[in-house]
C-alpha positions in Angstrom: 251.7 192.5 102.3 251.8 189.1 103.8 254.6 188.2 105.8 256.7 185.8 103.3 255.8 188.9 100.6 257.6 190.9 103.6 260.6 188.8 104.0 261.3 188.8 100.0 261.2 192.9 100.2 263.5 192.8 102.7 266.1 190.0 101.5 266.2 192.0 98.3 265.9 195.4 99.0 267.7 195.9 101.9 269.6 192.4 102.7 271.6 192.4 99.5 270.2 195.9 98.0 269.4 194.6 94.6 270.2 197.6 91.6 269.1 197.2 88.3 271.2 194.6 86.1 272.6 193.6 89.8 272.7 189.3 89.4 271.9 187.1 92.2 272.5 184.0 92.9 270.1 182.3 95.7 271.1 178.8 96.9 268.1 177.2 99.3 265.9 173.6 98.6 262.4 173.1 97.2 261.2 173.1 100.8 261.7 177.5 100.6 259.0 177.4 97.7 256.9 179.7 98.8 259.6 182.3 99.5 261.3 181.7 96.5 258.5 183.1 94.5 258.6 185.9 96.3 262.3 186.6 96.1 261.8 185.7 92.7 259.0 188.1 92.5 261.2 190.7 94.1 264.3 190.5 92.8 262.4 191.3 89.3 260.7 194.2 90.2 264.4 195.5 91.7 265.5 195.5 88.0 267.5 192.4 89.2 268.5 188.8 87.3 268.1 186.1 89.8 268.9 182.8 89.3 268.4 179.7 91.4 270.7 176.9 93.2 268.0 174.5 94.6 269.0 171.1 96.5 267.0 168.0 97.0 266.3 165.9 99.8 269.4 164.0 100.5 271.3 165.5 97.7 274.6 166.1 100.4 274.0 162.3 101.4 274.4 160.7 98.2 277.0 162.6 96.8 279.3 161.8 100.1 278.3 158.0 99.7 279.0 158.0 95.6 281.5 160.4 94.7 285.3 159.7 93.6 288.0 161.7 94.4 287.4 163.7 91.1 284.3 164.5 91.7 285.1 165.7 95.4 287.7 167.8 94.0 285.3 169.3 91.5 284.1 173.2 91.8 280.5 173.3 91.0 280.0 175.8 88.0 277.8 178.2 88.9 278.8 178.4 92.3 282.2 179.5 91.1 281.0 182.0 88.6 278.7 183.7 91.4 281.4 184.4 93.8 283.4 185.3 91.1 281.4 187.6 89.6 278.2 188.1 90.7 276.9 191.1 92.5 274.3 189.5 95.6 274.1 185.9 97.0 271.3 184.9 98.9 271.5 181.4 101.0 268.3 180.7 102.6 268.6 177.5 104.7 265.5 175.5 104.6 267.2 172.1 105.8 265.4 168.8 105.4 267.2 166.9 107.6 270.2 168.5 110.2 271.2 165.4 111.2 272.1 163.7 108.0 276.2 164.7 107.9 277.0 162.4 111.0 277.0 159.5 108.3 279.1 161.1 105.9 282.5 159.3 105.1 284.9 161.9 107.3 288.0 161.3 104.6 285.5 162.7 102.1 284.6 165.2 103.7 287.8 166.7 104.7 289.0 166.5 101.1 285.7 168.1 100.0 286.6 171.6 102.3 290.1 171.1 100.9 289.1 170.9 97.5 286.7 174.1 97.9 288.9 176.5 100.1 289.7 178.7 97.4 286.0 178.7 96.8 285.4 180.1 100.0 288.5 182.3 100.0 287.3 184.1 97.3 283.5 184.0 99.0 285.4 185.8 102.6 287.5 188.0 100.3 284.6 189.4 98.3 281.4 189.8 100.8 284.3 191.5 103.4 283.8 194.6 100.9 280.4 194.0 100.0 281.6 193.7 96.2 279.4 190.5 97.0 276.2 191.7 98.8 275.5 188.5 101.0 273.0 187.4 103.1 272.4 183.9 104.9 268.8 183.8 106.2 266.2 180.6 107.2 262.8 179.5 105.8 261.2 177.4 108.7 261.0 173.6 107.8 259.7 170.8 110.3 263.8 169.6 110.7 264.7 173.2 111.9 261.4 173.6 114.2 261.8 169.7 115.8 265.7 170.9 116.5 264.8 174.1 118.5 262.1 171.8 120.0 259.2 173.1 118.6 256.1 172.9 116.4 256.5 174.3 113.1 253.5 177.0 113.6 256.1 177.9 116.9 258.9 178.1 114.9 257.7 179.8 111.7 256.5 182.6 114.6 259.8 183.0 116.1 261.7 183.0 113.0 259.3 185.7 111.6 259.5 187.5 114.7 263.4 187.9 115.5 263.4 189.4 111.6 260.8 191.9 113.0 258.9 190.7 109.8 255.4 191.9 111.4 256.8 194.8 112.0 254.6 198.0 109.9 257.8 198.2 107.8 261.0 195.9 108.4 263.6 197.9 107.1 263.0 200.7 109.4 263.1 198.5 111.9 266.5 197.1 111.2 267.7 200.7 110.5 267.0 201.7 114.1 268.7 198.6 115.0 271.9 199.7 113.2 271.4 203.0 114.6 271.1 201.3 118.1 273.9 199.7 118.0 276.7 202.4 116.5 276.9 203.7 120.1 278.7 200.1 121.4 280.8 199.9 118.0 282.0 204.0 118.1 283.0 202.7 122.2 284.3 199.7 121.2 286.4 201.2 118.2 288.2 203.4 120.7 289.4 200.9 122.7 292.4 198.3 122.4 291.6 196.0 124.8 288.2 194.1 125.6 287.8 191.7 128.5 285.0 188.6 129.2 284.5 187.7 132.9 281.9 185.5 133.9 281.0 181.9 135.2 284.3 180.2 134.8 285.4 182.9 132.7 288.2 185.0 132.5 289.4 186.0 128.9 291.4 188.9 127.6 292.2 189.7 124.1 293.3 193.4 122.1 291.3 195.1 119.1 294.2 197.0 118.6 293.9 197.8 115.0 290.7 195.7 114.2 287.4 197.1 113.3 284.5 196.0 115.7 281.4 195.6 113.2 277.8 196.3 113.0 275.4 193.8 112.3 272.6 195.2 111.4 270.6 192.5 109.3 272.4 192.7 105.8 275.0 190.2 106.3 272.3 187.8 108.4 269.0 188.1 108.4 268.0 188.1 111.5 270.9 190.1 113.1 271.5 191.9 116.4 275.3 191.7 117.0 278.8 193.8 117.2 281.7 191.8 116.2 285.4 191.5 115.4 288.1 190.0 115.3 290.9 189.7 118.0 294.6 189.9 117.8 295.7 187.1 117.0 298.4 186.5 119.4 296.6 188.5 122.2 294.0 186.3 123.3 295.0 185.3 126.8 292.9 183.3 129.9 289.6 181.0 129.7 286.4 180.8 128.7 283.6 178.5 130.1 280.6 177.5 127.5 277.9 175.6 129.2 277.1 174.0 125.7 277.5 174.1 122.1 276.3 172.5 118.6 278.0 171.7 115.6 278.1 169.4 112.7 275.0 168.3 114.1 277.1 167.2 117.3 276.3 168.6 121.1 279.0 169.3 123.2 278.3 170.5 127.2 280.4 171.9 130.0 283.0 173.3 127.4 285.8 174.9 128.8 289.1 176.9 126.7 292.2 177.4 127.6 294.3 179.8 126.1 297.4 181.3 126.2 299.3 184.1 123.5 296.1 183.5 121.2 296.7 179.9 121.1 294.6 177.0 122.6 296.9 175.4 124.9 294.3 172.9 126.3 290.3 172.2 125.9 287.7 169.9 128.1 284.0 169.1 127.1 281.9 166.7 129.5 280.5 165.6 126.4 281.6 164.7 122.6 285.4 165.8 123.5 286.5 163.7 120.8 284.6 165.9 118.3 286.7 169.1 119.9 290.0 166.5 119.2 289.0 166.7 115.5 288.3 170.0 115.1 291.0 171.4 117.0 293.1 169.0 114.6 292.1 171.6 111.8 294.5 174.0 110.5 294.0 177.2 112.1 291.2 176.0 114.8 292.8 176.5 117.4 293.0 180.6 117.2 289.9 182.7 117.6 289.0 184.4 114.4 286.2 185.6 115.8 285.0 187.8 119.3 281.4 189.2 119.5 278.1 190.6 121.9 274.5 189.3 121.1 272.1 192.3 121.1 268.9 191.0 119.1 266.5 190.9 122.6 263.6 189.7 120.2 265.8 186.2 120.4 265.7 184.7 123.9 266.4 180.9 123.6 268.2 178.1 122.0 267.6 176.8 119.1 270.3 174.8 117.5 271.2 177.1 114.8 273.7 179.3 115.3 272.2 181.6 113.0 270.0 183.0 115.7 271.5 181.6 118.8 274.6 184.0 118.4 272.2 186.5 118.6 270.6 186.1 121.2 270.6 189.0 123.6 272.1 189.2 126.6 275.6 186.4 125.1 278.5 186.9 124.1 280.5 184.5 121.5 283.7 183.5 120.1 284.6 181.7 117.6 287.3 179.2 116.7 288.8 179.7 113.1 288.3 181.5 110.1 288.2 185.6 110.9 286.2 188.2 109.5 288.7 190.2 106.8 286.9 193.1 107.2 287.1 193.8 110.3 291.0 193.1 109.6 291.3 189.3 111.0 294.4 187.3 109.8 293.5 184.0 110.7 292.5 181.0 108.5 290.6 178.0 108.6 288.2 175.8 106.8 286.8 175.7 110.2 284.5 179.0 111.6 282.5 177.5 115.3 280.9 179.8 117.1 280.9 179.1 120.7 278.0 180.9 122.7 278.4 182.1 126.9 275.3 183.6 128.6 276.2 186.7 130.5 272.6 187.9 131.8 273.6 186.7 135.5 277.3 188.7 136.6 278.8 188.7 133.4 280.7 191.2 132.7 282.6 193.3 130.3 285.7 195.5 130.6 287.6 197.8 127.4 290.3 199.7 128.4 289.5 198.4 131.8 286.5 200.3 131.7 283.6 198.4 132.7 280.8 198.7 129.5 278.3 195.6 129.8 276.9 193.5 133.0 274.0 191.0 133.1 273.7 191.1 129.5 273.6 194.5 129.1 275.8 197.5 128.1 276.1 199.8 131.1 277.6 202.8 129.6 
């Protein structure tokens, strides 16, 4: 098999786990070609009815430059009737350019994620039991590889590579990585409390009555991560993140402050006023969202959270939305996660147990 013929096996047959008469609905652009076919391809011989949401270059562009207020409160069709109905969803970014949404009007935009919330309500409501079988996933394009800072033969490599796509057989693979990783999520599960120390770092919050999760590659593809979602009310201390990328913006030097779940006070040495706007979201300003990098296959920045939360050896939290199956009551329009490196003294304590140091678990 070649590798894309690889990648479609595994989206479909183990990513989303396509069953005959199963429909699924994959968004992606033109630029994914190639592995379209083969999902295409795929899906078929699963017994599966896939059909296609493809974008164009600049699509997102002119529709924030020409649309009305009707039109931004509009629910595109088939959209709605997939996460209403349908059984997998498949996103595959293949961006052509990640720079393109600085431009857009910011009063359109916010009405836009108004206008769609319920959309995406019923999107977190539905993949949180797998009624939807999700996966987000990337086809390299030259925008993604010039991002990370690299050529797109480079890129194509690592992105192949951290999906352990030349691997004899990928979905093995992924199930030893599930297996790997149910050790830290049984330990984590048995605790209430989980503390971050670190550079500038001191940040406490309870699990008590949440569900750490295992990633294993079916949500995301690539994966490598245990997550959950903290108590609300419980997060307590601060966080230090040397840098940070969103909404095609770059913050550095970020540093949280936070106090009975609540951020109390944030500085960035760069693009604070970004942090202003977001942190002006409904919501933002709780974490939805507390996790540990495991995939060791990832070992660098690349501008897409996607595989930098991944990374091993970091930890991550995120500001907004939480995860409702691992039993998170916040919401937002707004999900950012933040990433910390922890290979050099970081630490981890649950139940005041140390469990992870230099970006590894210790137990």
């Amino acid at each position: 098999m070649t590798v894309l013929e690889k990648y479609a096996d595994l989206l479909i047959n183990y990513c989303v786990e396509a069953q005959p008469g199963d429909r699924i609905y994959v968004a992606s652009t033109f630029l994914a070609e190639p592995l379209l076919r083969e999902v295409y391809r795929a899906g078929l011989r699963a017994g599966a009815n896939v059909e296609f949401d493809i974008d164009f270059r600049g699509k997102d562009n002119i529709f924030f430059a020409e649309a009305e207020e009707a039109q931004l409160n509009y629910l595109p069709t088939l959209r709605k009737k997939a996460f209403d109905d349908f059984e997998g969803y498949l996103f595959i970014r293949a961006p052509y350019n990640l720079r393109e949404s600085q431009n857009w009007n910011a009063a359109k935009v916010a009405l836009r994620r108004k206008a769609t919330s319920s959309l995406m309500e019923q999107y977190f409501k539905r993949t949180a039991t797998r009624d939807l079988k999700r996966n987000l996933c990337q086809y390299p394009t030259q925008a993604a590889a010039q991002e990370a800072g690299m050529s797109l033969e480079d890129y194509e490599h690592f992105v192949f590579n951290a999906c352990r796509l030349y691997d004899d057989d990928p979905k093995t693979s992924w199930l030893e990585v599930r297996r790997s990783q149910q050790e830290a999520v049984d330990l984590l599960n048995s605790c209430k409390t989980v503390r971050y120390v670190g550079d500038r770092t001191d940040i406490e919050f309870s699990t008590e009555g949440r569900i750490w999760m295992n990633s294993d590659g079916q949500t995301n593809m690539p994966s490598g991560e245990v997550y959950t979602s903290p108590v609300e009310d419980s997060v307590n201390g601060y966080i230090y993140f040397p840098y940070a990328f969103h909404g095609g913006v770059e913050l550095t030097d970020i540093k949280l402050t936070v106090k009975a779940g609540f951020i109390e006070d944030w500085e960035a040495a760069t693009n604070k006023d970004y942090l202003d706007k977001i942190f002006a979201t409904e919501g933002a300003r709780r974490f939805g969202e507390a996790a540990i990098g495991t995939n060791y296959q990832i070992n660098r920045f690349t501008k897409n959270i996607l595989f930098d939360e991944k990374i091993g050896g970091t930890i991550h939290m995120a500001v907004g939305q939480s995860y409702l199956q691992t039993g998170g009551l916040n919401k937002s329009t707004v999900h950012w996660d933040m990433i910390k490196p922890m290979q050099e003294g970081g630490q981890i304590y649950a139940d005041g147990r140390l469990i992870y140091e230099n970006g590894k678990f210790v137990f």
